[in-house]
LOKOL-900372 format. One record per residue (C-alpha): residue number from 1; x, y, z. Coordinates in nm, 4 decimals. Layout:
N
  num         X         Y         Z
  NUM         X         Y         Z
...
This chain:
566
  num         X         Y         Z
    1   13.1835   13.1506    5.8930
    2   13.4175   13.0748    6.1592
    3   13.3984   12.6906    6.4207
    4   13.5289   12.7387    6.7568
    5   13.5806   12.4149    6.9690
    6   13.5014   12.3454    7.3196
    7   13.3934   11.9897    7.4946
    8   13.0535   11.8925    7.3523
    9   12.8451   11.8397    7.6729
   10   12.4837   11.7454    7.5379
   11   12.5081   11.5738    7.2127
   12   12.2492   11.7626    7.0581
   13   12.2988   12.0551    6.8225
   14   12.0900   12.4213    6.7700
   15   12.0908   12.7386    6.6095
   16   12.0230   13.0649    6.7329
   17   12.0816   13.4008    6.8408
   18   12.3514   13.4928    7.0666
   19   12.3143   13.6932    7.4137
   20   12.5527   13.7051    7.6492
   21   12.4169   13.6589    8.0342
   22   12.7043   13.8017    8.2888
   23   12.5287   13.7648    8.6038
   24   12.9162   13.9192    8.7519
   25   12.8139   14.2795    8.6649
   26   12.4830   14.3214    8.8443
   27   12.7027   14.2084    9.1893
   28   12.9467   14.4540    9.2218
   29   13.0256   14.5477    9.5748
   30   13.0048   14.9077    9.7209
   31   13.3449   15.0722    9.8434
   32   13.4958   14.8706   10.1530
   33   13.4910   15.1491   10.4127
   34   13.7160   15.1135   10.6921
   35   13.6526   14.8553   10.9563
   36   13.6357   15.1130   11.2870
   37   13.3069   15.2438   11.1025
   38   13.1318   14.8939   11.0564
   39   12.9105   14.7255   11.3122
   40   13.0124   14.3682   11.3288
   41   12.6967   14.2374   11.5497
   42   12.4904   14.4361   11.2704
   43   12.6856   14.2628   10.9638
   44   12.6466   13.9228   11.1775
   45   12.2610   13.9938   11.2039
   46   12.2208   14.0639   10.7999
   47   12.4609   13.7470   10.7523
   48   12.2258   13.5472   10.9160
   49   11.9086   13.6820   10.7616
   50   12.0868   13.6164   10.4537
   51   12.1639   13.2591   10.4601
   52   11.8132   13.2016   10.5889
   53   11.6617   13.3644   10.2554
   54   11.8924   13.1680   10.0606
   55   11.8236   12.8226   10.2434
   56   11.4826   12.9033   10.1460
   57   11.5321   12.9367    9.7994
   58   11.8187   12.6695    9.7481
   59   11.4972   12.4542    9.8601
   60   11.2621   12.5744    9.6524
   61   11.5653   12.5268    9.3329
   62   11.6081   12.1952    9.4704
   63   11.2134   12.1046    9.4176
   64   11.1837   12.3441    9.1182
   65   11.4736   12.0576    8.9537
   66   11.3410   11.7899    9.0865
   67   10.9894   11.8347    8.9012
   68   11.1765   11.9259    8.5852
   69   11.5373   11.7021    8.5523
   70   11.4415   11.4029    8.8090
   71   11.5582   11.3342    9.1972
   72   11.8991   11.2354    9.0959
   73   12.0091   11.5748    8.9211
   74   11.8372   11.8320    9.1585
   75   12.0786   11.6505    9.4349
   76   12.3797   11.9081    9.3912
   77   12.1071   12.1845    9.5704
   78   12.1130   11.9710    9.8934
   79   12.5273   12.0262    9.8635
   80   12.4586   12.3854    9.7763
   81   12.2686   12.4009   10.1304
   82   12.5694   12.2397   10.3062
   83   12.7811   12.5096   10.2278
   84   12.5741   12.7282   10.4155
   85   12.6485   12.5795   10.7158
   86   13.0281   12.4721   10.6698
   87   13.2354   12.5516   10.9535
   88   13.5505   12.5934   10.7396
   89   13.3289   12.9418   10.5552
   90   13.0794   13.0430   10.7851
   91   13.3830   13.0567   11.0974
   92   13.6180   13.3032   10.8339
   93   13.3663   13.5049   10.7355
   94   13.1961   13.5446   11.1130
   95   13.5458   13.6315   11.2416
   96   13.6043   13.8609   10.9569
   97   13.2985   14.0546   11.0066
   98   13.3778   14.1129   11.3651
   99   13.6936   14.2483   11.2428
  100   13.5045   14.5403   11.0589
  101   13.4678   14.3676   10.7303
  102   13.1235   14.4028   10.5771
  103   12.8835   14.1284   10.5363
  104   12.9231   14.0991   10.1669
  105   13.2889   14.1538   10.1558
  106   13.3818   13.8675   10.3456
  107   13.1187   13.6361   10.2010
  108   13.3109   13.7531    9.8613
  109   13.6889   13.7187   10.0280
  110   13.5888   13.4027   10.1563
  111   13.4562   13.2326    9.8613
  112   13.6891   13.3255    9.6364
  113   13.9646   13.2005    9.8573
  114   13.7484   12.8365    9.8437
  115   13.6957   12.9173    9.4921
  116   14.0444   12.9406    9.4071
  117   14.1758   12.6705    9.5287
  118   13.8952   12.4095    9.3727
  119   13.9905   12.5661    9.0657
  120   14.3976   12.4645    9.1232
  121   14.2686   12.0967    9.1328
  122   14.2505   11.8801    8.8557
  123   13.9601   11.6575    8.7176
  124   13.5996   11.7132    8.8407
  125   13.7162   11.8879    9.1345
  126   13.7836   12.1987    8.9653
  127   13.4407   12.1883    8.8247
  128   13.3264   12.2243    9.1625
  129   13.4365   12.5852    9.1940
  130   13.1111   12.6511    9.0060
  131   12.8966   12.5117    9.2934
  132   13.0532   12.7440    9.5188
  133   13.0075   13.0328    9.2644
  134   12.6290   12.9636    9.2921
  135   12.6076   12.9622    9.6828
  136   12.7925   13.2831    9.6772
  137   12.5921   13.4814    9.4736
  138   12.2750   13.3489    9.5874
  139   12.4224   13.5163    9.9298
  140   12.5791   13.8333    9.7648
  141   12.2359   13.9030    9.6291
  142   12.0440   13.8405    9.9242
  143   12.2557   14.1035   10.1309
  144   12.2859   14.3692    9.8590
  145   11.9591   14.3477    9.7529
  146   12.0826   14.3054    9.3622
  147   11.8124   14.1411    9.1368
  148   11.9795   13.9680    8.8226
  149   11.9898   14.1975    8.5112
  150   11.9265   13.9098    8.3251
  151   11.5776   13.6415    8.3655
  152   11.7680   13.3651    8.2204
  153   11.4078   13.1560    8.3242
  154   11.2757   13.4252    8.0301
  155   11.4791   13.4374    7.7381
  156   11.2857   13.5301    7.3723
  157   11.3025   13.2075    7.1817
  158   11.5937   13.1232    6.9433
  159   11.8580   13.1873    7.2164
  160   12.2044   13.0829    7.1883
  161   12.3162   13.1784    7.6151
  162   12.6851   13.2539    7.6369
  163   12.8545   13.3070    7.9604
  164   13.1914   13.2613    8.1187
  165   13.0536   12.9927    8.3279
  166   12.6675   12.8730    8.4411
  167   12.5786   12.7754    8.7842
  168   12.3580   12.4921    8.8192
  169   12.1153   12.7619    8.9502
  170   12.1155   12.9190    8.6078
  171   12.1110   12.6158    8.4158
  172   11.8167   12.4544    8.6039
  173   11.6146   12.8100    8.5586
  174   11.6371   12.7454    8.1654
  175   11.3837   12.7174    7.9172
  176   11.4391   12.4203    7.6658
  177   11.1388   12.5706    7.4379
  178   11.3325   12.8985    7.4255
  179   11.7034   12.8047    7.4576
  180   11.8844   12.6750    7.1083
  181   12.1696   12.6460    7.2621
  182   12.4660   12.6963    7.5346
  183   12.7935   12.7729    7.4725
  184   13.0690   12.9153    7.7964
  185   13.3896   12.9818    7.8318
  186   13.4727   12.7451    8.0886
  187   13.3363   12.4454    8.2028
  188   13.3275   12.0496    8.2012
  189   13.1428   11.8059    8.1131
  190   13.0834   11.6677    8.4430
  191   12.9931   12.0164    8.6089
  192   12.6829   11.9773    8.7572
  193   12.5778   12.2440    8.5123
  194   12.6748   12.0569    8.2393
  195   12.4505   11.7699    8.3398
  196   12.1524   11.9546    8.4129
  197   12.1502   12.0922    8.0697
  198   12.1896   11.7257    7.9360
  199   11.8958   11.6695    8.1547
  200   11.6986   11.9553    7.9944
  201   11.8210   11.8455    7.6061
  202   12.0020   12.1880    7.5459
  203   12.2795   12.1878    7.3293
  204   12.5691   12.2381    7.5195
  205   12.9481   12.3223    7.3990
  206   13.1358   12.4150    7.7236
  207   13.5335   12.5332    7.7464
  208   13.5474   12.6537    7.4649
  209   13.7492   12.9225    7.6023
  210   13.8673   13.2985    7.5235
  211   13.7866   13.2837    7.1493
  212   13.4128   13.2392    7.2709
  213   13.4334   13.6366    7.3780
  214   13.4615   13.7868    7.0819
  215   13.1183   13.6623    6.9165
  216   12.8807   13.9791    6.9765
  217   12.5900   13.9579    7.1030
  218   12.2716   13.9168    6.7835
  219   12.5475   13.6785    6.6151
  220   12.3978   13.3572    6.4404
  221   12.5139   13.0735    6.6194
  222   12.5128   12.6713    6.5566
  223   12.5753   12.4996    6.8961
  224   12.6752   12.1447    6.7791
  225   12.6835   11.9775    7.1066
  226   12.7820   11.6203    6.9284
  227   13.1163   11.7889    6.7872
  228   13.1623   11.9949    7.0613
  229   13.1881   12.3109    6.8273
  230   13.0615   12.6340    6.7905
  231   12.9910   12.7997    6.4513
  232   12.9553   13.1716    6.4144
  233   12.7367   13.2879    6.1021
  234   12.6789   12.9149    5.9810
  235   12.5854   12.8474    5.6273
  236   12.2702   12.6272    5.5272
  237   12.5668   12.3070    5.4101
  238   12.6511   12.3669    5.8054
  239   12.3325   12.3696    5.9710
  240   12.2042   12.0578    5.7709
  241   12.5115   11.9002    5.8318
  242   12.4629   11.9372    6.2097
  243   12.1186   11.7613    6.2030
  244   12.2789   11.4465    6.1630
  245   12.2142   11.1030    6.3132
  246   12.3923   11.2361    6.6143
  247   12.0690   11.4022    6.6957
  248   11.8238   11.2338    6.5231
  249   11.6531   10.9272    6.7515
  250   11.7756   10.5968    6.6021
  251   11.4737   10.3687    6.6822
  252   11.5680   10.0303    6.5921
  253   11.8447    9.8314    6.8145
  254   12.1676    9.8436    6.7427
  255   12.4705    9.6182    6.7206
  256   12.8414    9.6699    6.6931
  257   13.0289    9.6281    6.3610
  258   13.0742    9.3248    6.3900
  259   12.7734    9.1926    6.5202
  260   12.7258    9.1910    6.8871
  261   12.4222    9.3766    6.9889
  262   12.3774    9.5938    7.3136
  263   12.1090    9.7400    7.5019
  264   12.0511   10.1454    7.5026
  265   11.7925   10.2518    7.7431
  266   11.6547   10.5275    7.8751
  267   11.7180   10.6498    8.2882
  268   11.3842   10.8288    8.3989
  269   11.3484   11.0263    8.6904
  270   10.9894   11.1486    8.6819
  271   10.6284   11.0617    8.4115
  272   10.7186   11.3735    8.2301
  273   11.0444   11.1796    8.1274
  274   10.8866   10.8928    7.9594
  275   10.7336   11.0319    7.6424
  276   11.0779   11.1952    7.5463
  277   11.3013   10.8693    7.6210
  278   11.0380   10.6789    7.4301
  279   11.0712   10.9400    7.1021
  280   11.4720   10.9455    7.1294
  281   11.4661   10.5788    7.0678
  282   11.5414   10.4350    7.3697
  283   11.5214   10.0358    7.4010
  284   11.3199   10.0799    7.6990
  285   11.3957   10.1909    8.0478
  286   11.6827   10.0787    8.2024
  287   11.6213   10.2512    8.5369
  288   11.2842   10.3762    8.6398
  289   11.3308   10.5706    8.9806
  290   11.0336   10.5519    9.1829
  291   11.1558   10.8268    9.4236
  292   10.9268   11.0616    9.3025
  293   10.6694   10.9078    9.3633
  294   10.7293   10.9498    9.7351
  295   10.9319   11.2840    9.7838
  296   10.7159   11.6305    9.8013
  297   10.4360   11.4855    9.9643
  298   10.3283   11.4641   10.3008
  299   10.2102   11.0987   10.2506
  300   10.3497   10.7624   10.0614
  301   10.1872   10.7056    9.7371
  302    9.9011   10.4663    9.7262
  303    9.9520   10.1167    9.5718
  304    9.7192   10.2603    9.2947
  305    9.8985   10.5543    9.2479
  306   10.2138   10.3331    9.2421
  307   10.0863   10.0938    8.9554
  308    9.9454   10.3864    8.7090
  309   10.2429   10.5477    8.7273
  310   10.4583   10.2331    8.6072
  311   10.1489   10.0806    8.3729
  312   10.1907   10.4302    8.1879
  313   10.5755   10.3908    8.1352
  314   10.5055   10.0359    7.9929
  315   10.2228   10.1187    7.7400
  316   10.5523   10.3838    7.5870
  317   10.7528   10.0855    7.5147
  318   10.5786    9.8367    7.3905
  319   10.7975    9.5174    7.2934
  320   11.0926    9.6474    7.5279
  321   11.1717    9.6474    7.9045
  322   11.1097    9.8557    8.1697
  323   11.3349    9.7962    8.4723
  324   11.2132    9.9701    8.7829
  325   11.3941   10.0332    9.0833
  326   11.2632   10.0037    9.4064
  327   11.2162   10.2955    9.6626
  328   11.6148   10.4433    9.6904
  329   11.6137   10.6900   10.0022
  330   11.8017   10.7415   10.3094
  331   11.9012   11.0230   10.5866
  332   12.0309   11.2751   10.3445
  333   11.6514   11.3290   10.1655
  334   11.4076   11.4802   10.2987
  335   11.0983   11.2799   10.3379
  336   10.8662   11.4269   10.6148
  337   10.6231   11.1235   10.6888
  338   10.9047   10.8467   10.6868
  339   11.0679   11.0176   11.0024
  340   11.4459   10.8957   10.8585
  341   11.7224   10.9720   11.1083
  342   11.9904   11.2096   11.0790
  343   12.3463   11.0523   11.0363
  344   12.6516   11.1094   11.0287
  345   12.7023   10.9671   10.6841
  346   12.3802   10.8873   10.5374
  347   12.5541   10.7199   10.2521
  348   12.7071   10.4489   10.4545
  349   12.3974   10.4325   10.6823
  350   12.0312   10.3059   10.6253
  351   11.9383   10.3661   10.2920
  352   11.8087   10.1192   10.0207
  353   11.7006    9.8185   10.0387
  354   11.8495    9.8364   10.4044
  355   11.5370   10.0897   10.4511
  356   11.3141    9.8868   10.2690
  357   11.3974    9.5351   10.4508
  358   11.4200    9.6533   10.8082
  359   11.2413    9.9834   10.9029
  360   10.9496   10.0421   10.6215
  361   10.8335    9.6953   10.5456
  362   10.4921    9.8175   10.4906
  363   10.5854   10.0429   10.2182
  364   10.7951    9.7858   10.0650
  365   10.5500    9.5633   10.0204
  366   10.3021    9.8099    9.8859
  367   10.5165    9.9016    9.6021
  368   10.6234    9.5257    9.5313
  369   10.1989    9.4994    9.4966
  370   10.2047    9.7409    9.2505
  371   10.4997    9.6456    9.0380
  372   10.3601    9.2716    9.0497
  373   10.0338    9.3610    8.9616
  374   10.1931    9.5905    8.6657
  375   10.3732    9.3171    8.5637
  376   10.0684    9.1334    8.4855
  377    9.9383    9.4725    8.3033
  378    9.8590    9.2860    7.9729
  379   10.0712    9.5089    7.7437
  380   10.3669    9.4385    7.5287
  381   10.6264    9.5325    7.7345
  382   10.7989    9.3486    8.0426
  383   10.8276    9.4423    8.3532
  384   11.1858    9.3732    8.5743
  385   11.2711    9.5053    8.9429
  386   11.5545    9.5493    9.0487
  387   11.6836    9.5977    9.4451
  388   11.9023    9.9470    9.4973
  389   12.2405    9.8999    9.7405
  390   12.2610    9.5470    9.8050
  391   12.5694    9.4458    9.9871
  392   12.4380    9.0721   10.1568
  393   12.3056    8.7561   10.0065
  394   12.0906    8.7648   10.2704
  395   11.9411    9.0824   10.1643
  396   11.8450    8.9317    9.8055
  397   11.6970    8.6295   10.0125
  398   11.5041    8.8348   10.1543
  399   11.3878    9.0457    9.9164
  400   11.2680    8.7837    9.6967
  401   11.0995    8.6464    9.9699
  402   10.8825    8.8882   10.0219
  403   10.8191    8.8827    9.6043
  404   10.7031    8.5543    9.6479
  405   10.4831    8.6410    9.9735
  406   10.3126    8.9249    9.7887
  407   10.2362    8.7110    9.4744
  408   10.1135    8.4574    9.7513
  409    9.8890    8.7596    9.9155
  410    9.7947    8.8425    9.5548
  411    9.7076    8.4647    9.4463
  412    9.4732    8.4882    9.7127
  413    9.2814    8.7881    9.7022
  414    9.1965    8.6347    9.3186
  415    9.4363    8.9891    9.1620
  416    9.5899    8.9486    8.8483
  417    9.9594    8.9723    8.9011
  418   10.2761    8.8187    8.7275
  419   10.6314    8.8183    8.9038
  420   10.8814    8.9934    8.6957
  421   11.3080    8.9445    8.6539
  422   11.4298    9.0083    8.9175
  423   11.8106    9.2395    8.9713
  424   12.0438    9.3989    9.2053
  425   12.2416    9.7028    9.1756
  426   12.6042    9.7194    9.1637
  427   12.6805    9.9684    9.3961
  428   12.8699    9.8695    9.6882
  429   13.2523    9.6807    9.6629
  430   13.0688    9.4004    9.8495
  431   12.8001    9.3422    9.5421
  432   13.0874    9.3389    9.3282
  433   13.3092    9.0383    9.5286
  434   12.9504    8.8912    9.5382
  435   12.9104    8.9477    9.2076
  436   12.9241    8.5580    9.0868
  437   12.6904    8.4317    9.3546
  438   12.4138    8.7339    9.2979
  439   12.4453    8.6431    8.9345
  440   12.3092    8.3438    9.0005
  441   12.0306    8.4156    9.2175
  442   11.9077    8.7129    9.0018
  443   11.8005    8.7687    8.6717
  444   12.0461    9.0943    8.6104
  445   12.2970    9.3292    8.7726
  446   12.2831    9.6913    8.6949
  447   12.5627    9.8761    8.7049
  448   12.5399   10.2295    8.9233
  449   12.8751   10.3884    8.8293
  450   12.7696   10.7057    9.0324
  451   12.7816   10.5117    9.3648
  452   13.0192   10.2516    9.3103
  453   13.2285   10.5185    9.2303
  454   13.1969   10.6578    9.5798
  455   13.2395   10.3556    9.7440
  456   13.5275   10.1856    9.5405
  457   13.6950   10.5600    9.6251
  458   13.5623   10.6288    9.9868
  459   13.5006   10.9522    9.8550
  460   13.1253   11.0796    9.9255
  461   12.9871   11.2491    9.6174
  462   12.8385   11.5434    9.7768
  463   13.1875   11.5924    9.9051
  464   13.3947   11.8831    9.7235
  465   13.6481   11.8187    9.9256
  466   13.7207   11.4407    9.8012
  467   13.5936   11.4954    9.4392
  468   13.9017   11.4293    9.3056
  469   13.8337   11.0884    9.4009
  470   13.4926   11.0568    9.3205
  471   13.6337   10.9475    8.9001
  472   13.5249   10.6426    8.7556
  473   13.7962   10.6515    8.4829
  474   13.9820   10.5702    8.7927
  475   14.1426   10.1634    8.7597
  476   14.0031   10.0576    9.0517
  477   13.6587   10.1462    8.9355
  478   13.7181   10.0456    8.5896
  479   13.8429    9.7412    8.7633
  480   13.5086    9.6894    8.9582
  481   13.3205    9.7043    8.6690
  482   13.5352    9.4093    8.4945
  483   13.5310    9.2277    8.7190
  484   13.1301    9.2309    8.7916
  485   13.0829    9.1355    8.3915
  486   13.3443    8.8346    8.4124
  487   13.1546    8.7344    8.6890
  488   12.7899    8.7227    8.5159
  489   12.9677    8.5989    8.1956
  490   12.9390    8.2422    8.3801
  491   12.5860    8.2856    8.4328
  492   12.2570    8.3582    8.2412
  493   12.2657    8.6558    8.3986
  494   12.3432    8.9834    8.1740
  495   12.4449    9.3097    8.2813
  496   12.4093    9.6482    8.2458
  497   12.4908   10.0132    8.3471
  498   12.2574   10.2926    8.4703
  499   12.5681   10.5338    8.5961
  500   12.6551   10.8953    8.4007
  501   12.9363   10.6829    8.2761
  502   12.7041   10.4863    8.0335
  503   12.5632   10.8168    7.8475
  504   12.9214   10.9509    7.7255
  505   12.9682   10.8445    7.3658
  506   13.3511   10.8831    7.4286
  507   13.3697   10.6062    7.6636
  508   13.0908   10.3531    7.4760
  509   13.3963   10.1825    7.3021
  510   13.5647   10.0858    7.6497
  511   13.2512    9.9740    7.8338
  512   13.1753    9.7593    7.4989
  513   13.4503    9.6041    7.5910
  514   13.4148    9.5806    7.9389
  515   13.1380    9.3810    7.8411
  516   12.8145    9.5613    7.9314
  517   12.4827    9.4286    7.7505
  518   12.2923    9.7299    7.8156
  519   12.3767   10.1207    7.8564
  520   12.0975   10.3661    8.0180
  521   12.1052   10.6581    8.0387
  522   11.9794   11.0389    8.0209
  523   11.7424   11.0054    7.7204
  524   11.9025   11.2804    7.5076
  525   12.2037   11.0760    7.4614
  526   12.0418   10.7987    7.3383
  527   12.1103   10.8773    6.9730
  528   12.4538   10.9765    7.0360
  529   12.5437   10.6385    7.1828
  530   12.3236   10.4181    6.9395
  531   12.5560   10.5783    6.6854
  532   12.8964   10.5518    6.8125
  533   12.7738   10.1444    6.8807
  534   12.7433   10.0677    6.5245
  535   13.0951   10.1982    6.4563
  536   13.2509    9.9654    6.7237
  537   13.4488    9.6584    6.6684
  538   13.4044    9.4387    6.9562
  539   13.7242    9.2440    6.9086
  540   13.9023    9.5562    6.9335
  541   13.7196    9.7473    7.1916
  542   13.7606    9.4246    7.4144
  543   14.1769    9.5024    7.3679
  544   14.1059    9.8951    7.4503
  545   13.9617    9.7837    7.7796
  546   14.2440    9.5563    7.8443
  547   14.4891    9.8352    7.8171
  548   14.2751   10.0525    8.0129
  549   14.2283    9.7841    8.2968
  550   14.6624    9.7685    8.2865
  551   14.6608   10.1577    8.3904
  552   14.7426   10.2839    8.7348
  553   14.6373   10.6020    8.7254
  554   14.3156   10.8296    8.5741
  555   14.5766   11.0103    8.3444
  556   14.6874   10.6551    8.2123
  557   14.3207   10.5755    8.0984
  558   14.2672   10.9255    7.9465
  559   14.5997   10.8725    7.7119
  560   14.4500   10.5262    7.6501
  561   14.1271   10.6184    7.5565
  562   14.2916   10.9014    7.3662
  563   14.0497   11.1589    7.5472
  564   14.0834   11.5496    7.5350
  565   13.9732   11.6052    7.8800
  566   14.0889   11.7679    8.2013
């Protein structure tokens, strides 16, 4: 029995059987002949047909993800199709085709020319190399016709998957029923591969580098993605051991050491999400998106269809809170019947409650019919709403406005109905300046790391060219987030946090002491978190935070912290 170590990515654990999957050896390219004998307007023509095919089935990945790890996950496939149609690739690789390079050949000079120099970056932007490792093979198969020697979507049962590296492609394709485990050579745990298999609840050790290549093939494998080890031929002491509280669903609340309690909720993304959040022992829902109840359809969802779907998530937590977010779209999704413009930059344009105020009023209202009328459902849990992007006082005005004009419409028509708390996101750097005045209007903030990120940074998170800067161990986020919780502190107002942040266990101590009252997050950290709460001292966590908030730069917080990551 021997542990190899890695970054534990899901903090789950498994044991299996291992099989290598190295997707790199069913693409080899054919001998480059020389460039006099290639037909560039013929290479052009199969490029083309090429990156039509795999638009197509980026699409259909992007749905496929959707359906199975919620909206907010299956969003790196809509990056994936940008690349298709990046200047900065598609020029090179036109110009080197009509210089007598082969299709495939330049799509595979090209990208690993991008490839390489992601990977020369530090932080998350070297993880991004892995997006761009996707898009290229999807393209290298497409033009030489290679099928995958390995299904990864059909793997026998008991499988421990180790690879160099997974795209979120292969990740998303994964069976949780049949996969024990996943353990790669490289990797982070903010890869978008990483956090689709946190999505899926696979165990997940990634980077655990070259030692990870000698285990053969029909080796028995524990994946203990808590630890972030690896154990070849583990004993039954070490697979017990694994199965820890780590991994098993703490139901009851939780408080720190010394007393103070905290929130840990579950994010959901689609129905299918519910039941598992609910047997993982999350306190609730701390963010319900209702986006898909709207996307993949050729119509808006009925008020009807609206209320089941939120009267079902409150009968699975009974005695806790289910906060639900209002309708969250803009120009960069794809939502045929709401005719949304194209922009420039969709993330600084109409998106949000923006949307929902000015151009789709009528669909507003709807939903705030249903979630009103849910409120008044009759079961043990509560109902809260909260408003997504708010940047204006006048926005909150207005959207509890129309609250109280719906409950008026409601009164009237003799429907049962209740009106629930009432919150705003923390997204934008406005919210946060604002943060003292829309304490006191609300009943909550929630915290979205994910896009206060991006805008504290100016650095759009579909962006791999700024995703250096998309970091919210960065001060100035850290800062943001401070700075919204002092702010509430003077209120009756508490606050939470619904980014990716909140569902690493190696950063619960800091934003205890940032002084969150709730965490939410993916479900199958929900144990994890619980755990790592009950060993915290407030007192001292608060100081932690204070040395973090003193930093100037990422690599400051990480020494801080005292965290083993790139």
């Amino acid at each position: 029995m021997r542990t190899l170590t890695g970054v534990g990515s899901t903090p789950l654990s498994g044991v299996g059987t291992a099989r290598w999957y190295r997707p790199e050896a069913d693409l080899s390219l054919p001998e480059r002949p020389a460039p006099a004998t290639v037909d560039g307007d013929a290479e052009r023509a199969r490029f083309d047909t090429a990156r039509d095919a795999v638009r197509d089935d980026i699409r259909e990945a992007r749905d496929r993800a959707a359906a199975r790890v919620g909206e907010e996950e299956a969003a790196v496939f809509e990056a994936h199709e940008q690349f298709l149609d990046d200047p900065e690739l598609v020029d090179d690789i036109e110009a080197a085709m009509a210089e007598g390079t082969p299709a495939a050949h330049a799509v595979s000079d090209r990208f690993a020319a991008a490839i390489e120099q992601f990977e020369a970056l530090d932080g998350p932007m070297a993880e991004r190399a892995d997006d761009l490792r996707d898009v290229r093979d999807r393209l290298l198969r497409a033009l030489l016709d290679a099928a995958p020697g390995t299904d990864v979507a059909d793997l026998p049962p008991g499988t421990v998957l180790l690879a160099e590296r997974l795209t979120p492609s292969d990740t998303a394709a994964l069976d949780p029923a049949a996969v024990a485990g996943i353990a790669t050579v490289t990797g982070g745990r903010t890869a978008h591969a990483a956090i689709i298999a946190r999505s899926l609840s696979i165990p997940a050790v990634v980077g655990v580098g070259e030692s990870l290549r000698d285990v053969d093939a029909g080796t028995d494998l524990l994946v203990d993605g808590s630890d972030g080890r690896v154990v070849v031929d583990p004993d039954a002491a070490t697979r017990e051991q694994a199965d820890t509280a780590a991994t098993t669903p703490v139901p009851d609340r939780v408080s720190t050491a010394d007393g103070v309690p905290i929130t840990v909720a579950a994010n959901v993304g689609s129905e299918a999400e519910v039941a598992p959040a609910a047997e993982r022992g999350a306190d609730g829902i701390g963010l319900f998106r209702t986006e898909f109840l709207f996307l993949d359809r050729e119509s808006p969802p009925t008020e009807a269809e609206q209320y089941e779907a939120v009267t079902a998530a409150l009968s699975a937590f009974p005695g806790e809170q289910v906060v639900v977010r209002t309708l969250d779209v803009g120009g960069d999704k794809r939502v045929p019947y709401l005719d949304l413009p194209a922009e420039s930059n969709p993330f600084l344009g109409r998106r949000g409650i923006r949307l929902s105020l000015d151009d789709h009023r009528d669909l507003f209202e709807t939903q705030l019919r249903a979630l009103l009328r849910a409120a008044a459902h009759g079961g043990d849990a509560d109902l809260a709403v909260m408003f997504p992007l708010v940047s204006r006082m006048t926005e909150v005005e207005s959207a509890l406005s129309a609250v109280d004009a719906v409950a008026a419409d409601l009164e009237a028509e003799g429907v049962a109905h209740a009106i629930p708390d009432v919150g705003v996101m923390v997204e934008t750097p406005a919210a946060v300046f604002l943060a003292d005045r829309l304490a006191d209007a609300v009943d909550f903030l929630s915290i979205g790391t994910n896009d206060l990120t991006q805008y504290v940074m100016a650095a759009d998170r579909e962006n791999d060219g700024v995703a250096a800067y998309h970091d919210p161990l960065h001060p100035a986020v850290l800062r943001a987030v401070d700075r919204t919780t002092a702010a509430a502190a003077e209120t009756d107002a508490w606050v939470g946090m619904c980014g990716e942040m909140a569902g690493d266990p190696a950063l619960t101590e800091l934003l205890v002491g940032l002084g969150l009252d709730e965490l939410s997050m993916s479900a199958v950290t929900v144990p994890a978190v619980k755990t790592r709460i009950r060993q915290i001292d407030s007192a001292a966590a608060r100081a932690r935070a204070d040395e973090a908030l003193a930093c100037e730069t990422r690599a400051e917080v990480v020494d801080v912290l005292g965290l083993d990551r790139d």
